[in-house]
N, C-alpha and C positions, 0 to 999 in steps of 0.2 A: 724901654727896649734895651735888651742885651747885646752886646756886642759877640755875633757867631762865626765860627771858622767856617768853611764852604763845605766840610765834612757836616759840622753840626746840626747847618741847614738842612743836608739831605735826609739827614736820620730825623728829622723833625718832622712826625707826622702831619703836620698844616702844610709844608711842602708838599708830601703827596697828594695831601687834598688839592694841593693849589695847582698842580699838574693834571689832575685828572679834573677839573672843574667840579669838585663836591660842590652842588648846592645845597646841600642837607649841611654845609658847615657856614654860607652866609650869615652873618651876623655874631657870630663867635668871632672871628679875627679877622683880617683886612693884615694885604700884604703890600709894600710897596717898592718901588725899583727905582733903585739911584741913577741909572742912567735915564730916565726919562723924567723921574720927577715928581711921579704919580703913587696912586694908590688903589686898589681895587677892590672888589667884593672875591672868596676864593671861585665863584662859577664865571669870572670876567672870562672871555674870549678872546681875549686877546694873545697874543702868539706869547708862549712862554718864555720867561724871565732868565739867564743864567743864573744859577745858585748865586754864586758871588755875589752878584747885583741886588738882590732880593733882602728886606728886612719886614718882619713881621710885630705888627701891632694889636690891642687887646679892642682899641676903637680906634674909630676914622678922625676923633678928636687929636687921639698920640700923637698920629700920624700928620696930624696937620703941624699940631705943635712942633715939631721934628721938621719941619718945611717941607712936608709935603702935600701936593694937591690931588683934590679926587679926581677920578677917572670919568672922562664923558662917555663914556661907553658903556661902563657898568655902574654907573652912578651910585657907589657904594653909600653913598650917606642916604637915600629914599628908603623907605621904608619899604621892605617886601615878607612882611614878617608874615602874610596873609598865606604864603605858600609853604614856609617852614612851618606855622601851625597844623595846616593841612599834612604836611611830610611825619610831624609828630604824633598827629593823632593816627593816621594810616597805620603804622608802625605799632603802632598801642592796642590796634585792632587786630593787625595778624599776630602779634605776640599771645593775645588773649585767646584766637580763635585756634592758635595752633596747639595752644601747653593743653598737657592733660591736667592739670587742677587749675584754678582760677587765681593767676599769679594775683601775690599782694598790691596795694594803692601804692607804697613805698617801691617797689621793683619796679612796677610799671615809671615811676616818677624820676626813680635814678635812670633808667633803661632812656627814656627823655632828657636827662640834664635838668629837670626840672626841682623843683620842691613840692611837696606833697599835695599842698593846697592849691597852687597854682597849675600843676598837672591836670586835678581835679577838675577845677572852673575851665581851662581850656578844654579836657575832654566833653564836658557837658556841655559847653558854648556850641562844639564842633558838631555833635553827634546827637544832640538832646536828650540824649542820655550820660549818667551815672558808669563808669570801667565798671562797676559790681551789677549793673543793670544791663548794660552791654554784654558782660560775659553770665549771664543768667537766661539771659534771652538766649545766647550762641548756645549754650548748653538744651537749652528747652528745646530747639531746634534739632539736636542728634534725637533728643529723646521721643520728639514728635514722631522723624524717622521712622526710631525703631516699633513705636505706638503703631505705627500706619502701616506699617509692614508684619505688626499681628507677630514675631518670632520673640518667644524665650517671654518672660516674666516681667513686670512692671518694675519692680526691684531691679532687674538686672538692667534693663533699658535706661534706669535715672543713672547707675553708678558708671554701667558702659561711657553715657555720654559725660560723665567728669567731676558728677556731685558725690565726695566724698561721705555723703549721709544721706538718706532716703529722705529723714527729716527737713532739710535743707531744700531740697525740690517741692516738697509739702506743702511748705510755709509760701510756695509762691505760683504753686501750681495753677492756681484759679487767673491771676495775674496774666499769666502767658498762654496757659492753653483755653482757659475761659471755662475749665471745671477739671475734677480729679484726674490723673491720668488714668483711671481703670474706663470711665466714661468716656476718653476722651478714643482711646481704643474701641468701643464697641461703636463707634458713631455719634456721641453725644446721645448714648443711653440715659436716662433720667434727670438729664437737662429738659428745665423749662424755658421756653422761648414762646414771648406772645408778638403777637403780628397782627400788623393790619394796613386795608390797600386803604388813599384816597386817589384825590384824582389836583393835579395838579398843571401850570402852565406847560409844561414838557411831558405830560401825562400821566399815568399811573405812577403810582410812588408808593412802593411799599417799606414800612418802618417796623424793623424788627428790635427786641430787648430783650437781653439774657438781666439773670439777677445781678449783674455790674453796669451793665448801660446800653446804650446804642450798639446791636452789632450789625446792623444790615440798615441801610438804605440804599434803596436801588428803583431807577428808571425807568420804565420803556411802553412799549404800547401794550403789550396786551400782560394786563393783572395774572392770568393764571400760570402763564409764564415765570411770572418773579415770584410766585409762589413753588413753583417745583425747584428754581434754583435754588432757594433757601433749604424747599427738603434736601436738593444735594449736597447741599452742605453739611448739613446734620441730620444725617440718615435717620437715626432713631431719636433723636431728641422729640419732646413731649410738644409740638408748635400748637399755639392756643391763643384763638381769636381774640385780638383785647378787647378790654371790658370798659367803659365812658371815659375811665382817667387815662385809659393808653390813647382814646381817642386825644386828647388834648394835646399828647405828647405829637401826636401826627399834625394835629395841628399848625402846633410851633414849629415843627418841622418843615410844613407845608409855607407857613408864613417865612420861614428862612430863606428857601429856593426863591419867593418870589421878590422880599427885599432881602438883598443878602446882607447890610446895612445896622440889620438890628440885632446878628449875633446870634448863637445856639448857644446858650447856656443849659446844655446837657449832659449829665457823665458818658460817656464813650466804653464802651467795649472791645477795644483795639487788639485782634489776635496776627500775628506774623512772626514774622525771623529778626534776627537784632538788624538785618539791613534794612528788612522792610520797615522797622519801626523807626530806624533814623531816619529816611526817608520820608515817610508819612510825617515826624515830628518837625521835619523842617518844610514839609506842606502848608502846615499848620500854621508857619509863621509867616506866609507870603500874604499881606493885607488884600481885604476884597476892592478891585479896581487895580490890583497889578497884578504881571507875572511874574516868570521866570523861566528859564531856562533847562533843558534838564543837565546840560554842562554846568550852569551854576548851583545845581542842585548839587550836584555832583562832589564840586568842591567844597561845597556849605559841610557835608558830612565826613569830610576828608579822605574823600575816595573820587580823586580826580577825573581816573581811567574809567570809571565805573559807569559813567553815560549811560550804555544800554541797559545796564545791571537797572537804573534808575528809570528809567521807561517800563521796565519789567515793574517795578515795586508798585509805579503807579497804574497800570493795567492792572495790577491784582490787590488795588482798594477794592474793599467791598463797602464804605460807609459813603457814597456819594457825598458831593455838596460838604459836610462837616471838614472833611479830610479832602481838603480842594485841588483835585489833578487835574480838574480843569484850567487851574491859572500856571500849569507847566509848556511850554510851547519849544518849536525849537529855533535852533540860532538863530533865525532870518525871520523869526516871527511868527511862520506859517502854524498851524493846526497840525496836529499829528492824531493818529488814533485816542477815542475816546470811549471805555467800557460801555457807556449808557448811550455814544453815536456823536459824531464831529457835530450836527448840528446843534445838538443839545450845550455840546459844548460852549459854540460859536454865541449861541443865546446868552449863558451864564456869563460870558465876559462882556458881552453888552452890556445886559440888564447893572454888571457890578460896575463896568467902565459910567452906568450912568445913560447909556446908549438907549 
């Protein structure tokens, strides 16, 4: 620690952090005050310090070393690194969702304070995605847009929404919208999709396959029903009753709903928006026989506030069972709406609690 005039402190940006209680600066520096003794995290609430008084540390070790003691209030030496990761990744998200080209891994990682690699691993930890797979997805999104809204040319539609190369969308088109975007415009024109109903403990179940994997399982009493929502789905796509081996695939399907224990080991088909896919990806990782929460959801992807937004993503799975919004619940525990029906639900977390 340097020794500062009362001027120096104030021109000293960690001062205004430390008055306005930045939590986005916790863990960078720890301030402490000579007349009390202490030392703080910069979000402590505790009534502010006079300049004079105040000296600033790089950690709560200096600080200690220097004679001073942490704070019982903001207990700056716990670790709360859980919520600035959250605050980094948030940040890294509207950065990406906002620029019109898909800022660099290096910008994004100075933009963090971070280091390249380490930026990296935290954004995929947080979001389950890849910053180039996050902002590929954001982009596929405008482009979907403008796809579904039928105005102006395919070309125009990829470069509007930020890809500075037609090529560049090409290469990932099948990926995100789950076939070319000229098909993807006409209704899933010359997509094939084979389907088939069985019949299982929560009832019908029908399993549908594009040529990348699973994109439809879906629930409910009556089979011709989940067949015309598939055709809303894909207006014109070519849907064609499967043939013995799609049988097996329903199968295993069928054998997953009833033990959920023994895994789907099947490629997936996963079409949405980058929020709906980081949502769905941290679905994915909630073991069969727990929950969660959609608050904890919420933060797992580092969009805290996003609660509702996260009710939405999982009301509009369409892959039942594989992609489990059943094991999402809210604060207090209780069931909340369930696409395929609260009962169905209520059953799944039985059957996986063991019940």
């Amino acid at each position: 620690m340097s020794v500062m005039t009362t001027g120096a402190i104030t021109d000293d940006p960690r001062f205004a952090a430390m008055r306005r209680r930045d939590a986005a600066e916790d863990g960078r520096f720890v301030y402490a005050v000579r007349t009390t003794g202490v030392y703080c995290r910069p979000s402590c609430a505790a009534r502010p310090a006079r300049p004079e008084n105040v000296a600033f540390f790089e950690t709560g070790a200096e600080a200690r070393a220097a004679g001073f003691r942490p704070c019982k209030r903001c207990r700056p030496d716990e670790d709360r690194s859980d919520g600035r990761r959250a605050r980094i990744v948030a940040q890294a998200c509207r950065t990406i969702r906002e620029a019109e080209e898909m800022p660099s891994l290096g910008d994004l990682a100075a933009e963090a304070g971070l280091s390249t690699f380490h930026f990296h691993r935290l954004f995929k930890t947080e979001t389950g995605l890849t910053p180039r797979a996050y902002g590929v997805a954001e982009r596929a999104k405008r482009v979907r847009a403008q796809l579904e809204a039928g105005s102006g040319s395919v070309t125009a539609a990829i470069y509007d929404a930020g890809f500075n190369a037609s090529s560049r969308f090409y290469e990932t088109s099948n990926a995100v919208l789950g076939m070319t975007p000229t098909a993807y415009r006409n209704g899933g024109a010359e997509a094939k999709i084979l389907f088939a109903i069985g019949e299982c403990s929560l009832g019908s179940i029908l399993v549908a396959r594009s040529d990348k994997g699973i994109c439809s399982i879906a629930i409910g009493d009556d089979p011709e029903a989940l067949v015309r929502e598939l055709q809303d789905r894909f207006p014109r796509a070519s849907l064609v009753g499967g043939d013995a081996a799609f049988e097996a695939t329903v199968a295993a399907v069928i054998g997953f709903v009833e033990a959920p224990g023994i895994g789907l080991d099947l490629p997936l088909d996963i079409r949405g928006t980058a929020f709906q896919q980081r949502v769905w990806a941290a679905l994915r990782q909630i073991p069969a026989g727990q929950t969660s929460t959609y608050a904890e959801i919420a933060h797992r992807i580092g969009d805290p506030k996003a609660v509702r937004a996260v009710a939405g993503a999982c009301a509009a799975n369409t892959i039942a069972v594989a992609i489990p919004c059943h094991r999402v619940v809210r604060t207090d525990g209780s069931l909340s709406g369930y696409r395929w029906g609260v009962e169905r639900k209520r059953d799944l977390l039985a059957r996986e609690a063991g019940g």
